[in-house]
FITI-294293 format. One line per 2 residues: number of its first residue (from 1); for each residue x, y, z of C-alpha. Coordinates in steps of 0.05 Angstrom, whole numbers, plus 5000, padded with zeros to 4 digits. Layout:
NUM	X,Y,Z; ...;
//
This chain:
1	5000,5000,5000; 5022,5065,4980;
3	5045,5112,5036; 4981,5171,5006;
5	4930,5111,5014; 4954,5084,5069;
7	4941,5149,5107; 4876,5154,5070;
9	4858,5095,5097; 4875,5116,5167;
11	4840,5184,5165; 4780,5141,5141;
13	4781,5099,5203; 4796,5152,5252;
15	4740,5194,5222; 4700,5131,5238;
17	4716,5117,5298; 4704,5193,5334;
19	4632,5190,5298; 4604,5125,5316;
21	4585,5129,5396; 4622,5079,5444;
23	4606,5066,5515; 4654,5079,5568;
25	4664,5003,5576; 4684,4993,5500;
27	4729,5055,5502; 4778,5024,5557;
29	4774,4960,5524; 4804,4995,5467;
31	4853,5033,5505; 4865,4966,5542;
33	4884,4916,5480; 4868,4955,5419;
35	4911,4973,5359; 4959,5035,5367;
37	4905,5071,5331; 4850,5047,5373;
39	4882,5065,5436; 4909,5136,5418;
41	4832,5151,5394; 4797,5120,5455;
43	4837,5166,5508; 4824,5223,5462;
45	4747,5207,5468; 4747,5187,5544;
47	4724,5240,5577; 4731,5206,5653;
49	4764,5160,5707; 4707,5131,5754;
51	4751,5078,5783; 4831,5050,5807;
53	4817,5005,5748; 4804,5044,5699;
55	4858,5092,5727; 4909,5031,5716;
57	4890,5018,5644; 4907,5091,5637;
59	4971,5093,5664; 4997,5034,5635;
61	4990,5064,5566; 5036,5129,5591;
63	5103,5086,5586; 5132,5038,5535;
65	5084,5049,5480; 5077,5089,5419;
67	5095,5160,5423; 5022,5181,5388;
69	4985,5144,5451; 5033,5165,5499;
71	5022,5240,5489; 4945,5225,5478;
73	4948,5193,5553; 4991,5261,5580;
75	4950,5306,5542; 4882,5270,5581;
77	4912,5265,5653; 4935,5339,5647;
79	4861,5355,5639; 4839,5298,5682;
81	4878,5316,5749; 4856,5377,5761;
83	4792,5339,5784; 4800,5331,5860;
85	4769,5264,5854; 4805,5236,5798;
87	4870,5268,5821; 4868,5220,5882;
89	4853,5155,5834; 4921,5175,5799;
91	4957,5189,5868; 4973,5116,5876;
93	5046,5094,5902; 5043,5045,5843;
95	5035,5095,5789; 5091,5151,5826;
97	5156,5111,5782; 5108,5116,5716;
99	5104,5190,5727; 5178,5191,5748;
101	5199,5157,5681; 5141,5195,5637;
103	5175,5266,5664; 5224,5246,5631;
105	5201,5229,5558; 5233,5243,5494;
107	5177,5274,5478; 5185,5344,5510;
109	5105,5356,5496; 5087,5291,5541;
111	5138,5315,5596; 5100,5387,5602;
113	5043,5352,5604; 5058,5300,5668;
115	5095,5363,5697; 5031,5394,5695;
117	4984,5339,5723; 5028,5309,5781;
119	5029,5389,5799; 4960,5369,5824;
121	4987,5316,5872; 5042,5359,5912;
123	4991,5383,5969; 5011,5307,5983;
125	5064,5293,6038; 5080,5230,6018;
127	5087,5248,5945; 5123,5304,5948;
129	5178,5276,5985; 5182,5207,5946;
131	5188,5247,5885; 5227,5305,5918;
133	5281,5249,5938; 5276,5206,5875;
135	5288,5260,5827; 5348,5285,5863;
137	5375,5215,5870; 5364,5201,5799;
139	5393,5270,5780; 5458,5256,5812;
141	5456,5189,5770; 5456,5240,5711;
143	5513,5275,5729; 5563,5228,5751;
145	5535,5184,5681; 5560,5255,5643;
147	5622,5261,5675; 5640,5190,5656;
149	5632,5206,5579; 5694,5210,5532;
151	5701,5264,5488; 5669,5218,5437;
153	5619,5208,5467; 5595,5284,5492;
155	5548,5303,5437; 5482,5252,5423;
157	5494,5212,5491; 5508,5272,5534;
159	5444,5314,5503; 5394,5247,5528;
161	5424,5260,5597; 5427,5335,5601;
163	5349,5339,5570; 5333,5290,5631;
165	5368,5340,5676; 5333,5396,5648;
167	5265,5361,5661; 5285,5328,5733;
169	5303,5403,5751; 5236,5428,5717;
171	5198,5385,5760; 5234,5400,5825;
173	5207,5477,5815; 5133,5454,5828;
175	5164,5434,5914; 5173,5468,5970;
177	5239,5444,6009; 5257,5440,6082;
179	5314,5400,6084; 5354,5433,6035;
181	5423,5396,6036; 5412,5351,5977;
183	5386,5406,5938; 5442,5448,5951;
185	5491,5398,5932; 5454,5389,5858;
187	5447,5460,5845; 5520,5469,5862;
189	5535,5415,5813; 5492,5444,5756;
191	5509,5510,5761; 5578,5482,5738;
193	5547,5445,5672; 5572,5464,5608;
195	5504,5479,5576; 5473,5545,5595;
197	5397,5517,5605; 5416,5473,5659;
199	5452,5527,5692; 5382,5567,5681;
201	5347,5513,5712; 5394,5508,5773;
203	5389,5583,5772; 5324,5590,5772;
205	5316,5541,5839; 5350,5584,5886;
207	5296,5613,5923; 5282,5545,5942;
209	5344,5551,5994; 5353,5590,6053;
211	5384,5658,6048; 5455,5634,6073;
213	5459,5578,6019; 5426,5617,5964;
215	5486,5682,5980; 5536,5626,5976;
217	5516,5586,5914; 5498,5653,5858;
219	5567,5658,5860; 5579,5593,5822;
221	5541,5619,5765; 5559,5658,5708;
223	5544,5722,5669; 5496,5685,5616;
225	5436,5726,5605; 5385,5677,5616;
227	5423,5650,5679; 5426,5720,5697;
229	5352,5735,5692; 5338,5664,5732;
231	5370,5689,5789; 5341,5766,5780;
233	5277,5740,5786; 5289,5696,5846;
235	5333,5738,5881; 5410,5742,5885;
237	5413,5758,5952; 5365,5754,6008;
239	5338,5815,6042;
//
């Protein structure tokens, strides 16, 4: 089949699909063992999460899939967490190391998206610090994986790990920190990191440390003018 028909013929099925009406039931049955097509379509059309069950069928579609469904599935828990109700049905410690790993996608679309949901789940003690602590754990991983690199291999390997860096320090923005010695020691570490957005991102974490680490550590970073306006806007010094 030629590569115009083929997409005719997929157009023609997705057109038929979104007009014929399925019950709730038959939707997750697609999402659940459907084609790639099928599932991407039925979380587009689901407009709810009554139950853990159907909350599991959900997640396991956000990881290890194709990239069409995956962003589908972010795209729908973005708009689905902000539900009290269904926010708690995703707040499940089985699902918290699918949204660690989905923060993280290639797909910088699906990890705005998660970002944006879980931001819904931070009111949660226990959440917040499980994910406080695994994504600093998991961003020192990063960094001593980047510092082990040879020269060959610093441009496609080290770019996967510094975008994960870039999202792991994205994330940690949406927490509030009391023990701040971990913190310190990443910020410290990024603020050293070749590639200026990383130093942004450290930058712009700061204000998440008391005023006696935050005078100490702005001196680590440099003159760029987006590292510079991080730290403007969260304060260089504290008054």
């Amino acid at each position: 089949m030629s590569f115009e028909r083929e997409n005719s013929s997929n157009f023609d099925r997705s057109c038929e699909f979104f007009e014929k009406d399925y019950t709730q039931n038959e939707l997750y049955e697609f999402l659940k063992n459907g084609s790639d097509m099928e599932k991407q379509l039925a979380s587009l059309k689901i407009d709810t999460v009554n139950n853990s069950q159907e909350a599991e069928i959900f997640m396991s579609n956000l990881t290890g899939v194709d990239g069409k469904i995956r962003e589908a599935i972010s795209f729908k828990l973005k708009c689905f967490m902000t539900s009290t109700y269904m926010a708690k049905l995703f707040n499940d410690k089985k699902f918290w190391d699918i949204f660690l790993d989905a923060i993280i996608d290639i797909n910088g679309n699906i990890c705005r998206n998660i970002i944006c949901a879980i931001s819904n789940l931070v009111q949660d003690e226990q959440f917040s610090e499980y994910f406080k602590t695994s994504i600093i754990e998991r961003s020192f991983v990063v960094l001593e994986n980047i510092d082990k690199f040879t020269y060959k291999d610093k441009k496609y390997v080290t770019n996967k790990e510094l975008f994960k860096l870039y999202w792991y320090l994205e994330t940690l923005s949406l927490f509030d920190f009391t023990n701040t010695e971990t913190l310190f020691e990443l910020l410290e570490k990024c603020s050293k990191i070749e590639e200026y957005t990383i130093r942004e991102k450290a930058a712009a974490l700061v204000n998440k440390l008391p005023t006696e680490k935050r005078n100490f550590l702005v001196i680590n970073f440099d003159n760029n003018i987006y590292v510079a306006k991080a730290l403007d806007n969260n304060g260089k010094t504290a008054n």
